[in-house]
C-alpha positions as CSV (number, residue, x, y, z in Angstrom):
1,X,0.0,0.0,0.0
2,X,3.3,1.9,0.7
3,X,4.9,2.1,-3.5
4,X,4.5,4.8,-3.6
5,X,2.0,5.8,-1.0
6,X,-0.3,9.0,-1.0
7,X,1.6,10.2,1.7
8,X,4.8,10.7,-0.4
9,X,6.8,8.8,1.7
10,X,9.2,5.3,0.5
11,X,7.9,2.1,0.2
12,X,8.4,-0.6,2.6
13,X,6.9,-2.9,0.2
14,X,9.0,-5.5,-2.0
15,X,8.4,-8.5,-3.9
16,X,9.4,-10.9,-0.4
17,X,8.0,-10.7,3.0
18,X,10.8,-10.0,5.6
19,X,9.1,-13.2,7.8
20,X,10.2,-15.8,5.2
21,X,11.3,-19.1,7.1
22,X,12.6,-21.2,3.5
23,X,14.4,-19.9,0.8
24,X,12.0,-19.2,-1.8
25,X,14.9,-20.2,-4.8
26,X,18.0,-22.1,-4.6
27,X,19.9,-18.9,-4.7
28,X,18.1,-18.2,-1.2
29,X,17.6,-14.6,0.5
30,X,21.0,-12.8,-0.2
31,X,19.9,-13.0,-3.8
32,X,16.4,-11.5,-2.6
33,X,18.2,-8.6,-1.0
34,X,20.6,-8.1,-4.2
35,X,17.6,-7.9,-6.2
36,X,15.6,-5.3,-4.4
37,X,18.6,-3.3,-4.3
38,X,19.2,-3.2,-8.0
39,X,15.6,-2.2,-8.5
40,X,16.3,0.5,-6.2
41,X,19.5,1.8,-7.9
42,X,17.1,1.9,-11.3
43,X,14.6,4.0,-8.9
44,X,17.9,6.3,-8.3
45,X,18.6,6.8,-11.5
46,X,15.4,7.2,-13.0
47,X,14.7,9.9,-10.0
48,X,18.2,11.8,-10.9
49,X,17.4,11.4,-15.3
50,X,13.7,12.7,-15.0
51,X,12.2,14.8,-11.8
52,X,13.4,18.2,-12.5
53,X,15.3,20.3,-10.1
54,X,14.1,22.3,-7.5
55,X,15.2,25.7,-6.1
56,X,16.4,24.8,-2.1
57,X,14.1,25.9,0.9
58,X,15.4,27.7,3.8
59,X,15.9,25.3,7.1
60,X,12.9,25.1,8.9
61,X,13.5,25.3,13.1
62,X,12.7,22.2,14.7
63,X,9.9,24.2,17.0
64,X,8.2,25.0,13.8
65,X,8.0,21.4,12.6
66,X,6.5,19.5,15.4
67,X,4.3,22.9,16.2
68,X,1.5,20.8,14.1
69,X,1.8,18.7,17.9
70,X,-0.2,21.6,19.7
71,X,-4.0,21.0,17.5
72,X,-5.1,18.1,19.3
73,X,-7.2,17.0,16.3
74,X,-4.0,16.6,14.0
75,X,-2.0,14.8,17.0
76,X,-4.7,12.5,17.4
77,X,-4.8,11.9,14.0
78,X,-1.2,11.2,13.9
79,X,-1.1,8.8,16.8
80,X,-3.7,6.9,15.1
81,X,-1.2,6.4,12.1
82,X,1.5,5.1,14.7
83,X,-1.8,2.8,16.1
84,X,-3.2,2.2,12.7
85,X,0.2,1.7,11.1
86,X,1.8,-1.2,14.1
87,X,-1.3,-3.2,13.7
88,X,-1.6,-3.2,9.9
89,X,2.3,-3.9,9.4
90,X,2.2,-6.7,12.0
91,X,0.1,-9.0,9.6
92,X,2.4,-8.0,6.9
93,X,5.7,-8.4,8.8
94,X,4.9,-12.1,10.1
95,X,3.3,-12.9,6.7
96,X,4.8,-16.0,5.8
97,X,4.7,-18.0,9.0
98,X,1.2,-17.0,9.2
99,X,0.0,-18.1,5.9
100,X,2.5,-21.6,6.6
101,X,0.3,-21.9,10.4
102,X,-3.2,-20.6,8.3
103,X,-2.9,-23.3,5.3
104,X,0.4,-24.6,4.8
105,X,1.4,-22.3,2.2
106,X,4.5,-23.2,0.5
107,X,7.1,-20.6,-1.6
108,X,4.9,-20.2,-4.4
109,X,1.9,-19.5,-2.7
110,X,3.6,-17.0,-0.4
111,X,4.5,-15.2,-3.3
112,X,1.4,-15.1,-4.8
113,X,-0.3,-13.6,-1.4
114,X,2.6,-11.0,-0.9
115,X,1.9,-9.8,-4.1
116,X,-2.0,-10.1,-4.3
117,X,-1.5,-8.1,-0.8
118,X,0.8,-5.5,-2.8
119,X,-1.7,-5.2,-6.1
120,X,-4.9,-4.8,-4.0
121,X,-2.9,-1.8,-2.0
122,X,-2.5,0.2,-5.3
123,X,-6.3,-0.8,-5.9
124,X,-7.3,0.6,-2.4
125,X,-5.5,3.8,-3.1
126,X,-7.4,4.3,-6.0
127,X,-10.6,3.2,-4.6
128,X,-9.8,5.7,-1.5
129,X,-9.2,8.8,-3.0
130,X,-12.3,8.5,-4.9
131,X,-14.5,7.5,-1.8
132,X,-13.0,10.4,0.0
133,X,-13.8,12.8,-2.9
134,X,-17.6,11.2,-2.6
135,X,-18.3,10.6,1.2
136,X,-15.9,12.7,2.7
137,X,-12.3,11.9,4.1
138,X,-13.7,11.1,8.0
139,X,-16.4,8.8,6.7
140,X,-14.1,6.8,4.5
141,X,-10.8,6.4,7.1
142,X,-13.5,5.1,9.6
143,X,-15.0,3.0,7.3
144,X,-11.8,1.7,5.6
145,X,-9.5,1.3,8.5
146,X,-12.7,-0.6,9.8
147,X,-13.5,-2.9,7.2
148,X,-9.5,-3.9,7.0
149,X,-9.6,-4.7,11.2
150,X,-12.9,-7.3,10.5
151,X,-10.5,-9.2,7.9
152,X,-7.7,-9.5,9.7
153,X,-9.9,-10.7,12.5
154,X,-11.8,-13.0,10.5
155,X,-8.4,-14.4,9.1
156,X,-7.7,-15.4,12.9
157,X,-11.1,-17.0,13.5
158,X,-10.3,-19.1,10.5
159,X,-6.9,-19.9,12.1
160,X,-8.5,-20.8,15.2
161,X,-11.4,-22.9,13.8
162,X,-9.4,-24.6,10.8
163,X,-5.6,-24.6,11.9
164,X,-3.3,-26.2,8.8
165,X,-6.3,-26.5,7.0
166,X,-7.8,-22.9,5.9
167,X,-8.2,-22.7,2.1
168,X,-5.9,-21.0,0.1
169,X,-8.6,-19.3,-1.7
170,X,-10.1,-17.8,1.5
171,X,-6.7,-16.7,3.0
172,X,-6.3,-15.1,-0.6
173,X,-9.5,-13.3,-0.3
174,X,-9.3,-11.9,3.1
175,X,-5.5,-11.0,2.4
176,X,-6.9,-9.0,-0.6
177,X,-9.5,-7.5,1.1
178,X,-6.7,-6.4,3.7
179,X,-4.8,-5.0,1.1
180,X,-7.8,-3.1,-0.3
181,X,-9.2,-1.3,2.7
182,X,-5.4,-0.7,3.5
183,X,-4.8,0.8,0.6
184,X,-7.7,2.9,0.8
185,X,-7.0,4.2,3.9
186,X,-4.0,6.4,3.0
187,X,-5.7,9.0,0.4
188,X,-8.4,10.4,2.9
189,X,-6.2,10.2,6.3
190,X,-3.6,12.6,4.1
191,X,-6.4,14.7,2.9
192,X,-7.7,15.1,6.6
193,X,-4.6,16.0,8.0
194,X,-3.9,18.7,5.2
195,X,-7.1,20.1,6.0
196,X,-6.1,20.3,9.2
197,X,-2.8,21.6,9.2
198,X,-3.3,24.8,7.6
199,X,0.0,26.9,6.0
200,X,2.0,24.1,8.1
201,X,1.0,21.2,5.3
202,X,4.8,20.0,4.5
203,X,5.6,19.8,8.9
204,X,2.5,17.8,8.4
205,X,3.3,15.7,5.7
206,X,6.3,14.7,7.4
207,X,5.2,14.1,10.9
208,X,2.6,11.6,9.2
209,X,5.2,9.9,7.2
210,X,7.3,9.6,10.9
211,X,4.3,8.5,12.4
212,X,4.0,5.5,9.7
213,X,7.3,4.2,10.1
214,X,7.8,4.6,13.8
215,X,4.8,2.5,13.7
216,X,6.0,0.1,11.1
217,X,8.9,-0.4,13.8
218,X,6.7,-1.3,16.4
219,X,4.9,-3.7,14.4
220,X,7.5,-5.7,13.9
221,X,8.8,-5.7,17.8
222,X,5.0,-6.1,19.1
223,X,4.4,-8.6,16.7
224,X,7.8,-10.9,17.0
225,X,6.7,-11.2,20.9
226,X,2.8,-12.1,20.4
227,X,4.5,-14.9,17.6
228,X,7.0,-16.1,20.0
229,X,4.4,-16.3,23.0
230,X,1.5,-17.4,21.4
231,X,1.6,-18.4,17.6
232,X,1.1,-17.0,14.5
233,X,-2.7,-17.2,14.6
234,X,-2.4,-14.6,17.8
235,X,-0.3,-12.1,15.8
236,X,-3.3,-11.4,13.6
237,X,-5.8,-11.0,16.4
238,X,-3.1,-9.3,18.1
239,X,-3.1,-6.9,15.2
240,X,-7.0,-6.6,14.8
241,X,-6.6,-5.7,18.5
242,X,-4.5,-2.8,17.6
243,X,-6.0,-1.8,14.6
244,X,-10.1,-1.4,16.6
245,X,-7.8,0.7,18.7
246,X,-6.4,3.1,15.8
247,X,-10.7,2.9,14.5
248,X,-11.2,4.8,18.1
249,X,-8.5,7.2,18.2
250,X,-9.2,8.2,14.7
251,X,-13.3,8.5,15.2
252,X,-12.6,10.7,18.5
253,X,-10.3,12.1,16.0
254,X,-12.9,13.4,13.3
255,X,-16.2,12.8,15.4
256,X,-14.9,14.9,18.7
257,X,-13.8,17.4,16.6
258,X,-17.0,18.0,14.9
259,X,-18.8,17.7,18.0
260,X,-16.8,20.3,19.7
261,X,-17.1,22.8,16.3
262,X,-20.9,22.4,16.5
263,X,-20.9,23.2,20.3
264,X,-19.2,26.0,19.6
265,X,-21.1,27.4,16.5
């Protein structure tokens, strides 16, 4: 959902999952990690040939940037990207073991979900930006960030009722469905926070995009102790845990601060 996101910022996304226990090719995971980073030295140069130059900014005092901090609708928003962000990445993150404990999925099939999971991302983002457009940004992050918690929740109960034995079909649809309201999640949570931030939309920008990988971090820390303590099955109701939490923040978010406009209209 991340290459590239709406949010500007890189993309944690590649063609493996970091979680991989085999080798998915006799040349193993160095040449995995040789691979991505010659597609990222085409990225470079394409970058350097095409995007035009840009006259430099002045340097912007570090009081200024996180200034954003002090509208408690923005910081709510933002810690609800570090929320949303640690719960979605910890499905993503322990990928593979959980589709090997889900239905014994072997290389080939792990491939196929990480990028189904990657395609139906771009979709989302799409999908996203044109909900926001027609229902409004608040309506569509609830509604998104909502619909992607229920199918990483309903990927545990299949876990739980069917262990070794869930379909690969039905991991593939809820995986996609994951990817999906993921993806659509990005467009309107950016638009919100823009609308929010005023002349201070770049100190935004980049306290989102800080928010998204400090939670990315967490994800993988949170997550690599549920797996350890309690199985792979846990780490995605561990992460639909974390994600109904990042639904709250974000609905006090948008809801209290219509609530408290209207009080005061």
């Amino acid at each position: 959902m991340w290459a590239p996101s709406p949010s500007g910022s890189p993309s944690p996304w590649s063609s493996a999952s970091p979680s991989v226990p085999r080798s998915p090719a006799p040349s193993g995971w160095r040449a995995t990690m040789i691979f991505v980073g010659a597609l990222a030295l085409v990225v470079i140069a394409g970058v350097a040939a095409f995007l035009p130059a840009l006259p430099g900014v002045p340097a912007i005092p570090l009081r200024r940037r996180l200034a954003p901090l002090g509208h408690r609708p923005v910081l709510l928003g933002l810690v609800g990207t570090v929320v949303g962000a640690t719960g979605n990445f910890m499905t993503f993150s322990y990928i593979a073991v959980i589709a090997d404990d889900l239905g014994r999925s072997g290389p080939g099939q792990l491939a196929f979900l990480v990028s189904l999971m990657g395609i139906a991302s771009a979709c989302g983002a799409l999908i996203g930006g044109r909900a926001a457009d027609s229902w409004g940004a608040g309506r569509t992050i609830v509604l998104a960030l909502s619909l992607q918690v229920s199918s990483t929740l309903l990927l545990a109960v299949f876990g739980w009722a069917w262990p070794g034995s869930v379909s690969v079909v039905a991991v593939a649809l809820l995986l996609a469905g994951w990817g999906i309201f993921g993806g659509a999640l990005n467009p309107p949570l950016q638009t919100r926070l823009l609308s929010l931030a005023g002349d201070a939309g770049n100190e935004v920008v980049a306290l989102n995009s800080s928010c998204l990988f400090l939670g990315i971090s967490l994800s993988g820390g949170l997550g690599g102790l549920v797996l350890a303590g309690l199985g792979p099955v846990a780490v995605l109701a561990a992460a639909g845990a974390v994600g109904a939490v990042s639904v709250l923040i974000l609905s006090w978010s948008i809801y209290g601060d219509k609530a408290a406009r209207s009080q005061n209209a």
